[in-house]
N, CA, C, O and CB atoms as a CASP TS submission, in Angstrom:
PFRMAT TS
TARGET T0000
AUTHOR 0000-0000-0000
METHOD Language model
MODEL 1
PARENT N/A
ATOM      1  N   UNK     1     -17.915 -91.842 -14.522  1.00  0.00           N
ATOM      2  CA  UNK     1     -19.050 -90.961 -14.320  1.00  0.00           C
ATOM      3  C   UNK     1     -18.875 -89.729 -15.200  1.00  0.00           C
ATOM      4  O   UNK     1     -17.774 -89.284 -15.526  1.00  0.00           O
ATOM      5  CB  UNK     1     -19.194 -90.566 -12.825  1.00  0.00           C
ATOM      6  N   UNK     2     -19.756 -89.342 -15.467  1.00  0.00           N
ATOM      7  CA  UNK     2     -19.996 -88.015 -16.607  1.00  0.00           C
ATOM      8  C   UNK     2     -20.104 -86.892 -15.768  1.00  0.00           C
ATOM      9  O   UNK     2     -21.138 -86.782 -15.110  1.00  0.00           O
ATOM     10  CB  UNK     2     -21.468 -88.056 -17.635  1.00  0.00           C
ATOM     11  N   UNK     3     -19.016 -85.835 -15.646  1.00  0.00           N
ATOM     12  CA  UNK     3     -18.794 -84.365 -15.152  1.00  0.00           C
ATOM     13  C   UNK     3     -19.835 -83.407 -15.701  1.00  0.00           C
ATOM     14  O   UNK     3     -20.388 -82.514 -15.061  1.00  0.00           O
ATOM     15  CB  UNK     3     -17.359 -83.818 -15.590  1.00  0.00           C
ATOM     16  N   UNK     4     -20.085 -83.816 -17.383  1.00  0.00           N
ATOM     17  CA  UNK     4     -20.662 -82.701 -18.315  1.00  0.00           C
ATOM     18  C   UNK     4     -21.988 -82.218 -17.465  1.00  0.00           C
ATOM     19  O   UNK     4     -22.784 -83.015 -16.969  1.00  0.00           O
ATOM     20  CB  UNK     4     -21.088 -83.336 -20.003  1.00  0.00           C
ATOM     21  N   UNK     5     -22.091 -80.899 -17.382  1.00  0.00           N
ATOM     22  CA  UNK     5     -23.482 -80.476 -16.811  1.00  0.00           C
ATOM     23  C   UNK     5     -24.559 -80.560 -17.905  1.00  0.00           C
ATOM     24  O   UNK     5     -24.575 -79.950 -18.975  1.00  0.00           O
ATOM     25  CB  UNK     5     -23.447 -78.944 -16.227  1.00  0.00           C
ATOM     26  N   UNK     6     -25.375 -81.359 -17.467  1.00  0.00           N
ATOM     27  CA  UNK     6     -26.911 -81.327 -18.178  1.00  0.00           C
ATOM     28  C   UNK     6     -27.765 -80.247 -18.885  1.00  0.00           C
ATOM     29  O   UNK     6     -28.522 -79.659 -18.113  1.00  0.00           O
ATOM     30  CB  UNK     6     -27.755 -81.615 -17.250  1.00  0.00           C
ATOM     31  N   UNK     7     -27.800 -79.972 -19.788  1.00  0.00           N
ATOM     32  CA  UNK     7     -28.342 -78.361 -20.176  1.00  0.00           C
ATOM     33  C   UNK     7     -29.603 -78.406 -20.473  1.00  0.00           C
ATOM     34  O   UNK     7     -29.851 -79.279 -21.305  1.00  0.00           O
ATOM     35  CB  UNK     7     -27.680 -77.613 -21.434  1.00  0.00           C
ATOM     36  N   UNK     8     -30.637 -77.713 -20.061  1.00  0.00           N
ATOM     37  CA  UNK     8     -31.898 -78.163 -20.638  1.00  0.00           C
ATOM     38  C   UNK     8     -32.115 -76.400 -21.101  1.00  0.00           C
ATOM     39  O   UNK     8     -31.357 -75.467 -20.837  1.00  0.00           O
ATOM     40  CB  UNK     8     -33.211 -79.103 -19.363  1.00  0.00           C
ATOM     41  N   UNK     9     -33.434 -76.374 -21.877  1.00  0.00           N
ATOM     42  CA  UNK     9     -34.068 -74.954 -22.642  1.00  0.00           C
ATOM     43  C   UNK     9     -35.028 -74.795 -21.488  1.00  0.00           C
ATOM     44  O   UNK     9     -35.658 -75.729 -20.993  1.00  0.00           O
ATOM     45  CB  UNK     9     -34.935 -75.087 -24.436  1.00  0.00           C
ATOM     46  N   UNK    10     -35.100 -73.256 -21.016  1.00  0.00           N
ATOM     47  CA  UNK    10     -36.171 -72.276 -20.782  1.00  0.00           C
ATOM     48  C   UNK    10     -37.215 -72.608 -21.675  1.00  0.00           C
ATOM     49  O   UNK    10     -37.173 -72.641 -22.905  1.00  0.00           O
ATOM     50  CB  UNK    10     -35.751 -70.840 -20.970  1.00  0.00           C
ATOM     51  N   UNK    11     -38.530 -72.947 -20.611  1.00  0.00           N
ATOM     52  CA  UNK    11     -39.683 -73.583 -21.087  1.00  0.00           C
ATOM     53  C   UNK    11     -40.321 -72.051 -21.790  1.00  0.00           C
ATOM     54  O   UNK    11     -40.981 -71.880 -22.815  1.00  0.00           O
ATOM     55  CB  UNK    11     -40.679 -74.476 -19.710  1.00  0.00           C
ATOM     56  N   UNK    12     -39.769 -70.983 -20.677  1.00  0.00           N
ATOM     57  CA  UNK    12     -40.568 -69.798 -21.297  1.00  0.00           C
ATOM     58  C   UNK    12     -40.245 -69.470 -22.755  1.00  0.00           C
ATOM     59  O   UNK    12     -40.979 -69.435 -23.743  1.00  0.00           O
ATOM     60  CB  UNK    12     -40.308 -68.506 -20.485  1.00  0.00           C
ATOM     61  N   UNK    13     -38.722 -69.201 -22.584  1.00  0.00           N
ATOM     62  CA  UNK    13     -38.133 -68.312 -24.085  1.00  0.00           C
ATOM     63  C   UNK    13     -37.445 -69.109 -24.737  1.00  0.00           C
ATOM     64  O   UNK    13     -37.103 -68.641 -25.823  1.00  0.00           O
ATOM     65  CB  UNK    13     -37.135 -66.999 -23.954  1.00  0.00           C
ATOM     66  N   UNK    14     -36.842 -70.858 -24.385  1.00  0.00           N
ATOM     67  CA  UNK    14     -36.200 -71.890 -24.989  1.00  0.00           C
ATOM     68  C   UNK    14     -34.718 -71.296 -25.257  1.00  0.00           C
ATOM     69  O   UNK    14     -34.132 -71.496 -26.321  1.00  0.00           O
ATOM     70  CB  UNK    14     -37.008 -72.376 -26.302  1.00  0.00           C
ATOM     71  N   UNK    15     -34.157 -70.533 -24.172  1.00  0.00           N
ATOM     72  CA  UNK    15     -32.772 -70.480 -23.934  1.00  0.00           C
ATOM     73  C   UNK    15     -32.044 -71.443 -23.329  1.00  0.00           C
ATOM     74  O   UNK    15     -32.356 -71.621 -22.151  1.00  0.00           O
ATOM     75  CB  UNK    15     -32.530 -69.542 -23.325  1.00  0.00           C
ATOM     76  N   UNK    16     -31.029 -72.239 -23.820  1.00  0.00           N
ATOM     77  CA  UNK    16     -30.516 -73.210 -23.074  1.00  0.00           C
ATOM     78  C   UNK    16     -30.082 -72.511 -21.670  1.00  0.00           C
ATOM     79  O   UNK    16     -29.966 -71.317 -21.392  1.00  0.00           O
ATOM     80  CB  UNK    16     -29.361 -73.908 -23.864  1.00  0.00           C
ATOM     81  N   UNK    17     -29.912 -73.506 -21.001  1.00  0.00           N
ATOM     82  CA  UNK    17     -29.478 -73.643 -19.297  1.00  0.00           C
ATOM     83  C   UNK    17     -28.419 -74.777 -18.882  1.00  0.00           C
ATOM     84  O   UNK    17     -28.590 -75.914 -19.322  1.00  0.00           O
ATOM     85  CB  UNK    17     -30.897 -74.054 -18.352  1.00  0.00           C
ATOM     86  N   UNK    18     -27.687 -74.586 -18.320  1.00  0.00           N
ATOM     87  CA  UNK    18     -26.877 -75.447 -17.404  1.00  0.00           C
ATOM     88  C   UNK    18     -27.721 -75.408 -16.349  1.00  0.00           C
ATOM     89  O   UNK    18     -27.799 -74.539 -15.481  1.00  0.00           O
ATOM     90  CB  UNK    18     -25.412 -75.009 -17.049  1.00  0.00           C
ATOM     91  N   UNK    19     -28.622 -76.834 -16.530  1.00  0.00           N
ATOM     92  CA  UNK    19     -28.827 -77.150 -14.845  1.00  0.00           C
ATOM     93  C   UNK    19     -28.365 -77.802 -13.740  1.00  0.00           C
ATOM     94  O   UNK    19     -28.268 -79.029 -13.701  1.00  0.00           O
ATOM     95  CB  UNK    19     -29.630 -77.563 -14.648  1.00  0.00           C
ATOM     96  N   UNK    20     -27.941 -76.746 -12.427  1.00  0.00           N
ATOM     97  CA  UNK    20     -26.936 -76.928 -11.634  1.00  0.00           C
ATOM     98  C   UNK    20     -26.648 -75.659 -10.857  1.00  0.00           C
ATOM     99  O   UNK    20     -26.686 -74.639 -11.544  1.00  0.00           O
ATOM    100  CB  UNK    20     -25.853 -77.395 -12.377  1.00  0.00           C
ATOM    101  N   UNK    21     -26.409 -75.526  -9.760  1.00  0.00           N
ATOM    102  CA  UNK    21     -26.198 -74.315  -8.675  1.00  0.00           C
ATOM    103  C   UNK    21     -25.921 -73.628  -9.617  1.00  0.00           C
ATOM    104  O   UNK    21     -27.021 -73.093  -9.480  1.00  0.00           O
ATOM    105  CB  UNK    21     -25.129 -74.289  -7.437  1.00  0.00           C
ATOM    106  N   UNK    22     -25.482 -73.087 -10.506  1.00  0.00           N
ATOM    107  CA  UNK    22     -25.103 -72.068 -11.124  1.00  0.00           C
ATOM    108  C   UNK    22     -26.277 -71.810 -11.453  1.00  0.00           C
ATOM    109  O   UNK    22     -26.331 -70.783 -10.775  1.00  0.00           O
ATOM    110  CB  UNK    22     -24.150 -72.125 -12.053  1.00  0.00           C
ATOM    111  N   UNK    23     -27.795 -71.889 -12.158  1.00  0.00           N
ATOM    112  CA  UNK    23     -28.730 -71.819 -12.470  1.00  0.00           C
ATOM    113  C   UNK    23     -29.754 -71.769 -11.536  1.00  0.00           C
ATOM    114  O   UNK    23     -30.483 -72.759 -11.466  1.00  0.00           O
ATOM    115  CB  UNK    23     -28.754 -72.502 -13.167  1.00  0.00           C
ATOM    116  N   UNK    24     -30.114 -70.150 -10.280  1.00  0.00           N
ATOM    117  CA  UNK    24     -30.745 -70.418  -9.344  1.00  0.00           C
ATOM    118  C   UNK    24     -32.437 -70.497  -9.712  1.00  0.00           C
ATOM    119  O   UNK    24     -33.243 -71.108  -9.010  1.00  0.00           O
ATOM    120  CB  UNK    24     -30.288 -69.469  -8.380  1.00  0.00           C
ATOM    121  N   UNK    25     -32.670 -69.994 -10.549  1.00  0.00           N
ATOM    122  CA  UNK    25     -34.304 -70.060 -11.434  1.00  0.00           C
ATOM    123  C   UNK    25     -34.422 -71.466 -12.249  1.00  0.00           C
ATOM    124  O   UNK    25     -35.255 -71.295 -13.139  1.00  0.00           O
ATOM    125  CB  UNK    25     -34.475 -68.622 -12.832  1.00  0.00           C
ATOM    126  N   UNK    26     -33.957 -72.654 -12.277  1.00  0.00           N
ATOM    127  CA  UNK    26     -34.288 -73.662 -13.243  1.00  0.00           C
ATOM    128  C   UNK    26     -35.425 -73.788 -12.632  1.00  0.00           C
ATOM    129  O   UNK    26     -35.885 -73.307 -11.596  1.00  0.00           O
ATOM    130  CB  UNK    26     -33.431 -74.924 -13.480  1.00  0.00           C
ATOM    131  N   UNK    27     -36.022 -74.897 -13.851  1.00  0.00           N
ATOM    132  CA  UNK    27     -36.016 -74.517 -15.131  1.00  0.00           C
ATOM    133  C   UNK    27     -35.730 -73.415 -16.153  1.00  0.00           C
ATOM    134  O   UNK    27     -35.198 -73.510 -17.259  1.00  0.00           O
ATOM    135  CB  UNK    27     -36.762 -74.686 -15.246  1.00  0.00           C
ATOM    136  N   UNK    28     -36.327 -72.096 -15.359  1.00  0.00           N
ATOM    137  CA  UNK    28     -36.108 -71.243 -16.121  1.00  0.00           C
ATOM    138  C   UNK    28     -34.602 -70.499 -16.158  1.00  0.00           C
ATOM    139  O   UNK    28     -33.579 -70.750 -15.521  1.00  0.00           O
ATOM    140  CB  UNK    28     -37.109 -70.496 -15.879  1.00  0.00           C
ATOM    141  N   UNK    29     -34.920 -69.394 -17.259  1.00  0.00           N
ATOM    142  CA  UNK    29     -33.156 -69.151 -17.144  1.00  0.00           C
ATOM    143  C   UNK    29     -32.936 -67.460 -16.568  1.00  0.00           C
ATOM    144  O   UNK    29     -31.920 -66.786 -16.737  1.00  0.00           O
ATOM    145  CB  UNK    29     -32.242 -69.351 -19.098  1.00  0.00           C
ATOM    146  N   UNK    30     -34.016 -67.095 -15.960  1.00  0.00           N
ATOM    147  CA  UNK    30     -34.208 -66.160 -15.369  1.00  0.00           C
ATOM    148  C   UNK    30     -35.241 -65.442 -14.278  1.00  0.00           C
ATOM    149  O   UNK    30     -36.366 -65.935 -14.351  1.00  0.00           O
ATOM    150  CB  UNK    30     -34.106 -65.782 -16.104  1.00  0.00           C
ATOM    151  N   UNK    31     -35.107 -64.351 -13.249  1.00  0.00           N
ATOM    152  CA  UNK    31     -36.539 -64.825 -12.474  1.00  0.00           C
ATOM    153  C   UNK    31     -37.564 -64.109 -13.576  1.00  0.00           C
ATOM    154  O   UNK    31     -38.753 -64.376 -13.401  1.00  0.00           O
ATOM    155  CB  UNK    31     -36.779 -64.098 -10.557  1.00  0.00           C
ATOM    156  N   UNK    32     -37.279 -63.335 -14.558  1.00  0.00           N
ATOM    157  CA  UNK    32     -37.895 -62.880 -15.425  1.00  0.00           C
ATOM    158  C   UNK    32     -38.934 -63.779 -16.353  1.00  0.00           C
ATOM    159  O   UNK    32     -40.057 -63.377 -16.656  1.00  0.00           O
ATOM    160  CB  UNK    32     -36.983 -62.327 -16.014  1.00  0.00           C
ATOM    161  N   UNK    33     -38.335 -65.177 -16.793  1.00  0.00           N
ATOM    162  CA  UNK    33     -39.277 -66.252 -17.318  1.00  0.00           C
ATOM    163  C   UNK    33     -40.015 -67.113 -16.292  1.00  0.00           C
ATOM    164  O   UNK    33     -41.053 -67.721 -16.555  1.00  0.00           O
ATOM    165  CB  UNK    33     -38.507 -67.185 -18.181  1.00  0.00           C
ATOM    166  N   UNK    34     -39.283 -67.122 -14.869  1.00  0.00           N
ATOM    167  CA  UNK    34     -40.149 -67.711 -13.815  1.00  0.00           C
ATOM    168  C   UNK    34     -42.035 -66.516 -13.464  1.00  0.00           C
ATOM    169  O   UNK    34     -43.197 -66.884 -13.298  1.00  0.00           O
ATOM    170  CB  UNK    34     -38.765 -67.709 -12.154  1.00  0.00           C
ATOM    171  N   UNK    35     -41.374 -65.095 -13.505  1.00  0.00           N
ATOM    172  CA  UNK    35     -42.372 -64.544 -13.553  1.00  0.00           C
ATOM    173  C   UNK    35     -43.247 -64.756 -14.541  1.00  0.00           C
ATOM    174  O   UNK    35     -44.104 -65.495 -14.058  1.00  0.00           O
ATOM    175  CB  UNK    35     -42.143 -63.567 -13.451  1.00  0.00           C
ATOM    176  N   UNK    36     -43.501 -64.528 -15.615  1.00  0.00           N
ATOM    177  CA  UNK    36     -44.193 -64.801 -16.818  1.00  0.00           C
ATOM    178  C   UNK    36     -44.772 -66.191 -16.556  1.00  0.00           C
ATOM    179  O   UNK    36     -45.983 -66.326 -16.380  1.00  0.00           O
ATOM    180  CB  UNK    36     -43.258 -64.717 -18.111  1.00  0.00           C
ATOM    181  N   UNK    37     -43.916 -67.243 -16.528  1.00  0.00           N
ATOM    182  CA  UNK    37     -44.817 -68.506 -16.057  1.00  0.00           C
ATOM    183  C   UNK    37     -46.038 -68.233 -15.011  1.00  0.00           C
ATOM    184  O   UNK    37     -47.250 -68.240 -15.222  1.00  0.00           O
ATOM    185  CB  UNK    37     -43.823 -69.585 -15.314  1.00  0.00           C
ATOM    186  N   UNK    38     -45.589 -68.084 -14.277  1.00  0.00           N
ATOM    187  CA  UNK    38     -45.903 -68.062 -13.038  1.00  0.00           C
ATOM    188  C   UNK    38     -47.424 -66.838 -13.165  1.00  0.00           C
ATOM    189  O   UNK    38     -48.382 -66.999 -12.409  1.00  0.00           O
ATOM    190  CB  UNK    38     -44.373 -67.590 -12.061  1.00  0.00           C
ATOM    191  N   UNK    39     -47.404 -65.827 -14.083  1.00  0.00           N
ATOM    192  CA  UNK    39     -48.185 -65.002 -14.237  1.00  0.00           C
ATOM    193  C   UNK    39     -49.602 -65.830 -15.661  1.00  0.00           C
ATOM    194  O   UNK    39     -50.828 -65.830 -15.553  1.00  0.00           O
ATOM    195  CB  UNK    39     -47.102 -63.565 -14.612  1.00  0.00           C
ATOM    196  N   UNK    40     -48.947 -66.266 -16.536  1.00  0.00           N
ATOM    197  CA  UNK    40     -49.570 -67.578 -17.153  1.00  0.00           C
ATOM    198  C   UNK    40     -50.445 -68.348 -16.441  1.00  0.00           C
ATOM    199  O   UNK    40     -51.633 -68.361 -16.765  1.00  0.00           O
ATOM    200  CB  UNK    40     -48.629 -68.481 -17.498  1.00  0.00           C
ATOM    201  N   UNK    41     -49.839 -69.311 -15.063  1.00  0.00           N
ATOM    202  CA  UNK    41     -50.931 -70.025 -14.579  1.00  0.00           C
ATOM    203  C   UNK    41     -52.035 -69.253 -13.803  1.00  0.00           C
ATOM    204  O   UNK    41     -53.222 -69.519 -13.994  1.00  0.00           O
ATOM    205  CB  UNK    41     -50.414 -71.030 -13.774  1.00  0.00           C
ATOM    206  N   UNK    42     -51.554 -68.099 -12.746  1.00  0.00           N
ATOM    207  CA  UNK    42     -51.939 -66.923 -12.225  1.00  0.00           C
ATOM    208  C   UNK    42     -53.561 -66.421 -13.303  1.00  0.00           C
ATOM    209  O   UNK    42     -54.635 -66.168 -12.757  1.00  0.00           O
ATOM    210  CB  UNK    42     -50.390 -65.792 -12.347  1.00  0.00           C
ATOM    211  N   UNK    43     -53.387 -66.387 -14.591  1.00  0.00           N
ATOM    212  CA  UNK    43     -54.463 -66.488 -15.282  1.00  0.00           C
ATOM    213  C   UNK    43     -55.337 -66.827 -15.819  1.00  0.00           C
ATOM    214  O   UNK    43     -56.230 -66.243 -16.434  1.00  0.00           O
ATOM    215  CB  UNK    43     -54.498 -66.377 -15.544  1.00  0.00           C
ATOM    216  N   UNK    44     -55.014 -68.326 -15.504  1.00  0.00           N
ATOM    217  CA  UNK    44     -55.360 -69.484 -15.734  1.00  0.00           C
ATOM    218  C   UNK    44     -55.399 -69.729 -17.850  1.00  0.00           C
ATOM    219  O   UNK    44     -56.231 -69.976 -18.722  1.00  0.00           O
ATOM    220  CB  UNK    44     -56.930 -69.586 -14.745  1.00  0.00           C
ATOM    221  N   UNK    45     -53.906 -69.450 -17.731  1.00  0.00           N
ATOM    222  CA  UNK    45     -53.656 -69.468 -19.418  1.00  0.00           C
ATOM    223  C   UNK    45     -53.021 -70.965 -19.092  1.00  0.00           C
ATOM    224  O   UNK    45     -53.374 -71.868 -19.851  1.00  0.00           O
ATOM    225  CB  UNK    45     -52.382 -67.998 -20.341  1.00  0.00           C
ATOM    226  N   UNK    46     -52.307 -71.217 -18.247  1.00  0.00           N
ATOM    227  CA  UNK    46     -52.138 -72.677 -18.245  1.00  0.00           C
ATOM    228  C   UNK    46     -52.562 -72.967 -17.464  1.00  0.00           C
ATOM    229  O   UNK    46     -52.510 -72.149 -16.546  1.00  0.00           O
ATOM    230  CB  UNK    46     -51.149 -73.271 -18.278  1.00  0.00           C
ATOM    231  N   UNK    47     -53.612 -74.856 -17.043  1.00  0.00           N
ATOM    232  CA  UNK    47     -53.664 -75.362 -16.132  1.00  0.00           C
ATOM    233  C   UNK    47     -53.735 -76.946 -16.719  1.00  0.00           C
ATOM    234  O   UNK    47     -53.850 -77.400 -17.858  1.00  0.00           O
ATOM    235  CB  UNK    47     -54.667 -74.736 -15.324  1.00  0.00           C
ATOM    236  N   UNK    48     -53.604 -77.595 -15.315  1.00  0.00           N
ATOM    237  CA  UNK    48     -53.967 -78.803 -15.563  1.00  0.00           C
ATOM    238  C   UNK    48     -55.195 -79.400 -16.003  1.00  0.00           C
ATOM    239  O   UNK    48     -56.276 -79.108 -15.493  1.00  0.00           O
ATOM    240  CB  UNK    48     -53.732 -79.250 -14.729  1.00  0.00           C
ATOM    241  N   UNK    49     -55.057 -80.250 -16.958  1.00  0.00           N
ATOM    242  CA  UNK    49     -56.295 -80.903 -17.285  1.00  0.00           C
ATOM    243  C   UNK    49     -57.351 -81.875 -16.617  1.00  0.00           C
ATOM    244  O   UNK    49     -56.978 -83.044 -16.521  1.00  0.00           O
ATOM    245  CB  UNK    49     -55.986 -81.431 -18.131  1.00  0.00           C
ATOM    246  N   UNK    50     -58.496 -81.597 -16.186  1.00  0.00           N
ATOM    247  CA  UNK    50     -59.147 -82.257 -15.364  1.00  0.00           C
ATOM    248  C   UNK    50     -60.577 -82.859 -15.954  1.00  0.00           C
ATOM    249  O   UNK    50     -60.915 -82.331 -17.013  1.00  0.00           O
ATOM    250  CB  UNK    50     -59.259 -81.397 -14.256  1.00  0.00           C
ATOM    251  N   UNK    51     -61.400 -83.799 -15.481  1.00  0.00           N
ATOM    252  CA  UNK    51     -62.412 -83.875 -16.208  1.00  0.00           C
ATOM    253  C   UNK    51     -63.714 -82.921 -15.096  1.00  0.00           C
ATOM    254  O   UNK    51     -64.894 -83.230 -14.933  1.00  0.00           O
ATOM    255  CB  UNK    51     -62.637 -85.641 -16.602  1.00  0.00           C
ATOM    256  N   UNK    52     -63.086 -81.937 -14.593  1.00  0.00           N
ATOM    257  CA  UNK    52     -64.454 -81.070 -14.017  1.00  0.00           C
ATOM    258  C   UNK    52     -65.048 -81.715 -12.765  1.00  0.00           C
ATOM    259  O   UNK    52     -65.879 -81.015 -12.187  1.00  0.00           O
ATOM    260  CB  UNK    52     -65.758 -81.028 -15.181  1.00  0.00           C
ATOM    261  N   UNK    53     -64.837 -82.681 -12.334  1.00  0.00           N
ATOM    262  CA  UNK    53     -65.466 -83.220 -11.421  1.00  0.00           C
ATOM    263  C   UNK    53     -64.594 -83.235  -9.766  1.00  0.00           C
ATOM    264  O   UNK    53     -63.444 -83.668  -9.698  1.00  0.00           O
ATOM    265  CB  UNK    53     -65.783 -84.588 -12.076  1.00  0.00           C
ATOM    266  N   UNK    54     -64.925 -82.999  -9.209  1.00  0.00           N
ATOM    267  CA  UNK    54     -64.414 -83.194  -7.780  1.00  0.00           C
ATOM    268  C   UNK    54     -64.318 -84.413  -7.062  1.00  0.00           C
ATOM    269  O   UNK    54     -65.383 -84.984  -6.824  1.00  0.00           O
ATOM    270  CB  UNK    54     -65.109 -82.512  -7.003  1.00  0.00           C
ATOM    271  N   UNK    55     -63.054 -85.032  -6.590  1.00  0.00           N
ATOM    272  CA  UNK    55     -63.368 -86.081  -6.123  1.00  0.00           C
ATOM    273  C   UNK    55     -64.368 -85.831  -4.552  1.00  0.00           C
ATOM    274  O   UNK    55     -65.036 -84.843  -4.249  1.00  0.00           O
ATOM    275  CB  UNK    55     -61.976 -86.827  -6.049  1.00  0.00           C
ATOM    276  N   UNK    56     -64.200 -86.845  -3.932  1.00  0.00           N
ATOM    277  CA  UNK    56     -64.477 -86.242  -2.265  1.00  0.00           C
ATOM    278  C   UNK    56     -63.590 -86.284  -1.375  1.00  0.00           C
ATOM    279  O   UNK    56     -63.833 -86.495  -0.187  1.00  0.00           O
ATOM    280  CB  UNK    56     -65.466 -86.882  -1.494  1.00  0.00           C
ATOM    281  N   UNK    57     -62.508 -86.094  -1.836  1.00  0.00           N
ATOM    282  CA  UNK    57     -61.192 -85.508  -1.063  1.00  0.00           C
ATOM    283  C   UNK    57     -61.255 -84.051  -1.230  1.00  0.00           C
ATOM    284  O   UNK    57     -60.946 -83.174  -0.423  1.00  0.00           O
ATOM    285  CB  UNK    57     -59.696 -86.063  -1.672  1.00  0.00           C
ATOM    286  N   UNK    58     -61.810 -83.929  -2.681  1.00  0.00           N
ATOM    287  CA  UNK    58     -61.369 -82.621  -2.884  1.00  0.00           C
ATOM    288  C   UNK    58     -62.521 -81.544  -2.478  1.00  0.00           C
ATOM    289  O   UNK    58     -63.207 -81.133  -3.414  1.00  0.00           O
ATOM    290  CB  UNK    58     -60.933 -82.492  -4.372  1.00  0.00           C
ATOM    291  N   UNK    59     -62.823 -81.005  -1.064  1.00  0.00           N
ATOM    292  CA  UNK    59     -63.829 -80.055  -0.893  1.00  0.00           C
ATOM    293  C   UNK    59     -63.486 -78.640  -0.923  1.00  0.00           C
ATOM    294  O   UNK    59     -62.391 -78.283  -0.488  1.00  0.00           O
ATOM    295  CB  UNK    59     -64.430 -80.297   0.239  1.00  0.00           C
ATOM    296  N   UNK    60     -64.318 -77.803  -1.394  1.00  0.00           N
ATOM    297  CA  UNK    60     -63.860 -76.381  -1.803  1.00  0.00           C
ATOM    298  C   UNK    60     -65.178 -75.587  -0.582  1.00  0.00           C
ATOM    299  O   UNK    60     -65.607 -74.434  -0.525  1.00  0.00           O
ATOM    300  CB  UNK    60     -64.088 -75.992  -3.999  1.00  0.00           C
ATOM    301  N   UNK    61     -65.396 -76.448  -0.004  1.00  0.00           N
ATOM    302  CA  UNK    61     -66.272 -75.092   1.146  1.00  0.00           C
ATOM    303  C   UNK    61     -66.656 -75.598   2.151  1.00  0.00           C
ATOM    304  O   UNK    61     -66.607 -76.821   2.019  1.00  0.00           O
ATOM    305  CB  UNK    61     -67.694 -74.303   0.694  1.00  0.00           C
ATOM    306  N   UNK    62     -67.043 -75.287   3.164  1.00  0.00           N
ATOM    307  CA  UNK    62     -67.056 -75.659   4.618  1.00  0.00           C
ATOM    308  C   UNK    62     -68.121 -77.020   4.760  1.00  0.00           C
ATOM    309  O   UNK    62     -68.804 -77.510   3.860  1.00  0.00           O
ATOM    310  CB  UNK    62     -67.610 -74.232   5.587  1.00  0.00           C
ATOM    311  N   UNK    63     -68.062 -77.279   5.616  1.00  0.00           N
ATOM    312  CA  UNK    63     -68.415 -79.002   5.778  1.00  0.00           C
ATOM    313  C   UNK    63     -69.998 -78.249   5.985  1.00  0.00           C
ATOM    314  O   UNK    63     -70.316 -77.113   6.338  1.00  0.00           O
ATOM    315  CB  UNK    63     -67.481 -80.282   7.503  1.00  0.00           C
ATOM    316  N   UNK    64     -70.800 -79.455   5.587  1.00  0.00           N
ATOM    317  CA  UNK    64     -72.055 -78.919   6.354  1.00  0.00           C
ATOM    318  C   UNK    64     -72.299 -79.731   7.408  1.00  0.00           C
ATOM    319  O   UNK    64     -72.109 -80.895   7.058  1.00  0.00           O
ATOM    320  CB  UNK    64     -73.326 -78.838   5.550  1.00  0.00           C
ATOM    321  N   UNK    65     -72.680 -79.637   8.698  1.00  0.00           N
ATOM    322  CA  UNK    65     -73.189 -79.997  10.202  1.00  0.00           C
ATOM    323  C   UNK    65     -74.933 -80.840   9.799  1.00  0.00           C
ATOM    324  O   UNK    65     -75.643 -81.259  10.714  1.00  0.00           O
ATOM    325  CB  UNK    65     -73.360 -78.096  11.391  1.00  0.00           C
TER
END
């Protein structure tokens, strides 16, 4: 079995990481790039791609009677 810890890059600033308890923000490599992400989707500078449509699971306002 392989000991070596897995290192991946900070999606924010592409600083490598040891991911592993030592790394309590992974992905990121700080809560500083978790903020910034996190302030990104918050603005909707990133989101998921959708085609606009709602399924009918997905309701956004009170049922009508």
């Amino acid at each position: 079995m392989n000991d070596t810890p897995m290192t991946v890059k900070c999606p924010t600033c592409g600083k490598s990481l040891e991911w592993s308890e030592k790394s309590p923000y992974r992905p990121f490599c700080s809560k500083r790039c978790q903020l910034i992400d996190l302030g990104e989707w918050a603005d909707e500078g990133k989101r998921i791609p959708s085609n606009g449509e709602l399924s009918d699971s997905e309701s956004w306002g009170e049922e009508e009677k």
